[in-house]
N, C-alpha and C positions, 0 to 999 in steps of 0.2 A: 504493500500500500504506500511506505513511503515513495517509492518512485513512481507513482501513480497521477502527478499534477497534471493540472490544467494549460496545455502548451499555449502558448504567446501566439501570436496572431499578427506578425510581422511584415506582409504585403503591402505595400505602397497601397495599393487599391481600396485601402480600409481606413484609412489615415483620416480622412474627414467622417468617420460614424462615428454616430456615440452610443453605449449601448443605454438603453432605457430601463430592461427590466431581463429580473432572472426568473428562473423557475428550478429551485430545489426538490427535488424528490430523493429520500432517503428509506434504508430499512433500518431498524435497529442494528446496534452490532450484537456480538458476542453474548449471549445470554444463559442462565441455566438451563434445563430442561423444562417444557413447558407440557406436555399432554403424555408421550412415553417418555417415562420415566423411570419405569418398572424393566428396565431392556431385557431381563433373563432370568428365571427362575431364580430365586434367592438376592435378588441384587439388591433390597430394599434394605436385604437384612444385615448387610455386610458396609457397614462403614466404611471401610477403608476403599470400597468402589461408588456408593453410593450417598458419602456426607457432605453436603456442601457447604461452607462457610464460607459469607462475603465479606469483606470491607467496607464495601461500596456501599452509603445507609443514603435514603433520604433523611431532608429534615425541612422540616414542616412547622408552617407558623400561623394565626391567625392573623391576616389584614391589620387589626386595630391591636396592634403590639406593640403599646408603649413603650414595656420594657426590654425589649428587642429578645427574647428569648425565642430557642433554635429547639423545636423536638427532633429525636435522631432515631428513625424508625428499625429495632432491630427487631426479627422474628428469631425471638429466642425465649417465650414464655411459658411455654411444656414444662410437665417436668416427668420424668419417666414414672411410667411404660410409654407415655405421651410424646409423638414428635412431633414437627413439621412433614410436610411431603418429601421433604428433599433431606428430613433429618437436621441440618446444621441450623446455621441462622440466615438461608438465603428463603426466599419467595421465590413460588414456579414460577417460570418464564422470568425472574430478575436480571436484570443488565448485570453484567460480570466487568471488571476492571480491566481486562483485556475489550470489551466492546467499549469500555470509558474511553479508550486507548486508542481503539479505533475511529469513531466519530471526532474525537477532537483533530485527529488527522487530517479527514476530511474538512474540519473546518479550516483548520489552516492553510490547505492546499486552496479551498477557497477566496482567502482572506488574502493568498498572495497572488489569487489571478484577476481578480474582481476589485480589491480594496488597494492594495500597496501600492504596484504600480503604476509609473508616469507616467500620464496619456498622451505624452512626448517620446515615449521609447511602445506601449502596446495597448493601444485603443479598448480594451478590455475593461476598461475601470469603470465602476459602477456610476461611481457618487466624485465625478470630477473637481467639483465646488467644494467637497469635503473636504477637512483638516484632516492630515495622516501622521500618526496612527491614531486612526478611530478607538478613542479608549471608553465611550457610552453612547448612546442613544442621543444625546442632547449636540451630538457631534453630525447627528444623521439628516436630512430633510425629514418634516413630519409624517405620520404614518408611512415610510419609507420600507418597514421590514412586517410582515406577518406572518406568524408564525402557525401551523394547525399540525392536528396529530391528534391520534385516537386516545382514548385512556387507558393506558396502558403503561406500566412504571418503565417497560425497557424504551417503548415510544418515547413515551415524554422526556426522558432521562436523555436519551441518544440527541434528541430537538434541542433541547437546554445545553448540552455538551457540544453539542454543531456549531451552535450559535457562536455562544462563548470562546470558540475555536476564530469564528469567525470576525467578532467583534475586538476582541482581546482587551476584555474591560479595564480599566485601572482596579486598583485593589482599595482604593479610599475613596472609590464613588457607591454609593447606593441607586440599585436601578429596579424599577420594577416591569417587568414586559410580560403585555397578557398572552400569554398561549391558549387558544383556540383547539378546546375539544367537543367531543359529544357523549350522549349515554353510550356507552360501546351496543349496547343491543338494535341499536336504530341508525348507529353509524354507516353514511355510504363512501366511510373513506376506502372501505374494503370490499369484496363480493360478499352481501351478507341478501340471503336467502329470505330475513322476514321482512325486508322492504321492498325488495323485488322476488315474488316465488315462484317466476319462473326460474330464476337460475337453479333451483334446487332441481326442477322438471330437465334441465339441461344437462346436468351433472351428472344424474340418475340416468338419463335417457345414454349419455357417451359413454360413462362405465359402464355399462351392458351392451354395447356395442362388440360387435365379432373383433373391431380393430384394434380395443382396448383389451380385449382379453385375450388376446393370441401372445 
């Protein structure tokens, strides 16, 4: 991934465009397991293939938090015979520090093909009028960036990680940026079958298909 950037755009022939607008699509990175989990007879039982412990915690706060206090979400409240799915203190499907790892990559490969660069050496630059390096939002034009993604912890976590990759905040600015989700069950950010069913009629109809099952 690191050598995965965004190449320069170098032609004479592009030297008067400016770009206007991007379009990001991402998947999450790296995460635990999220639906099999169980991969093999016994594996649930066996810690040493099966425990996972994160680092990586969210933390969470109420809006009207005067006194700036941080909750730091771990799933670690069992207490035996009682586990987690996953056994440790990770959440199914949780983003894992190798996906922290990844996205913020991606951000940065971003941040240096879109943000940094001179629109004197590679017309690529978003926000030409902007001060560099963009260390907050208040450096940005307004409503400039939007953010969406489902709800989902490795989702949202990977979009916050991108961003921040991408923005490369200062460390003594306070910034609050709304992220754009929905109820996951009614979400069309994905093929979801109770908002459209046919696609459930589609799915079913091409797995049973002679061409799917050969």
């Amino acid at each position: 991934m690191a050598k995965r950037t965004i190449p320069a755009v170098n032609s004479n022939k592009y030297r008067n465009l400016q770009l206007l607008n991007i379009n990001t699509v991402i998947r999450h990175g790296a995460r635990t397991p999220y639906t099999n989990y169980n991969c093999w007879a016994g594996y649930l039982e066996s810690p040493e293939n099966s425990r996972y412990d994160c680092t990586l915690h969210m933390l969470m706060s109420p809006k009207d938090n005067s006194d700036k206090v941080l909750f730091e979400k771990v799933y670690d409240a069992l207490d035996p015979p009682l586990t987690n799915m996953l056994q440790g203190t990770c959440h199914v499907g949780q983003l894992l520090q190798a996906g922290y790892d990844q996205e913020l990559l991606n951000g940065n490969h971003i941040r240096s093909a879109y943000f940094e660069v001179e629109s004197t050496k590679n017309p690529l630059r978003l926000f030409r009028n902007s001060p560099l390096p963009v260390t907050s939002f208040d450096d940005l034009p307004p409503n400039s960036i939007r953010i969406r993604g489902d709800d989902q912890q490795r989702t949202l976590m990977s979009g916050q990680v991108l961003l921040t990759g991408v923005i490369e905040f200062n460390d003594d600015s306070e910034t609050t940026i709304i992220y754009h989700t929905a109820d996951y069950g009614v979400d069309p950010i994905y093929p979801n079958s109770k908002i459209c069913p046919k696609l459930r009629y589609l799915q079913e109809n091409a797995e049973s298909s002679a061409e799917f099952l050969r």
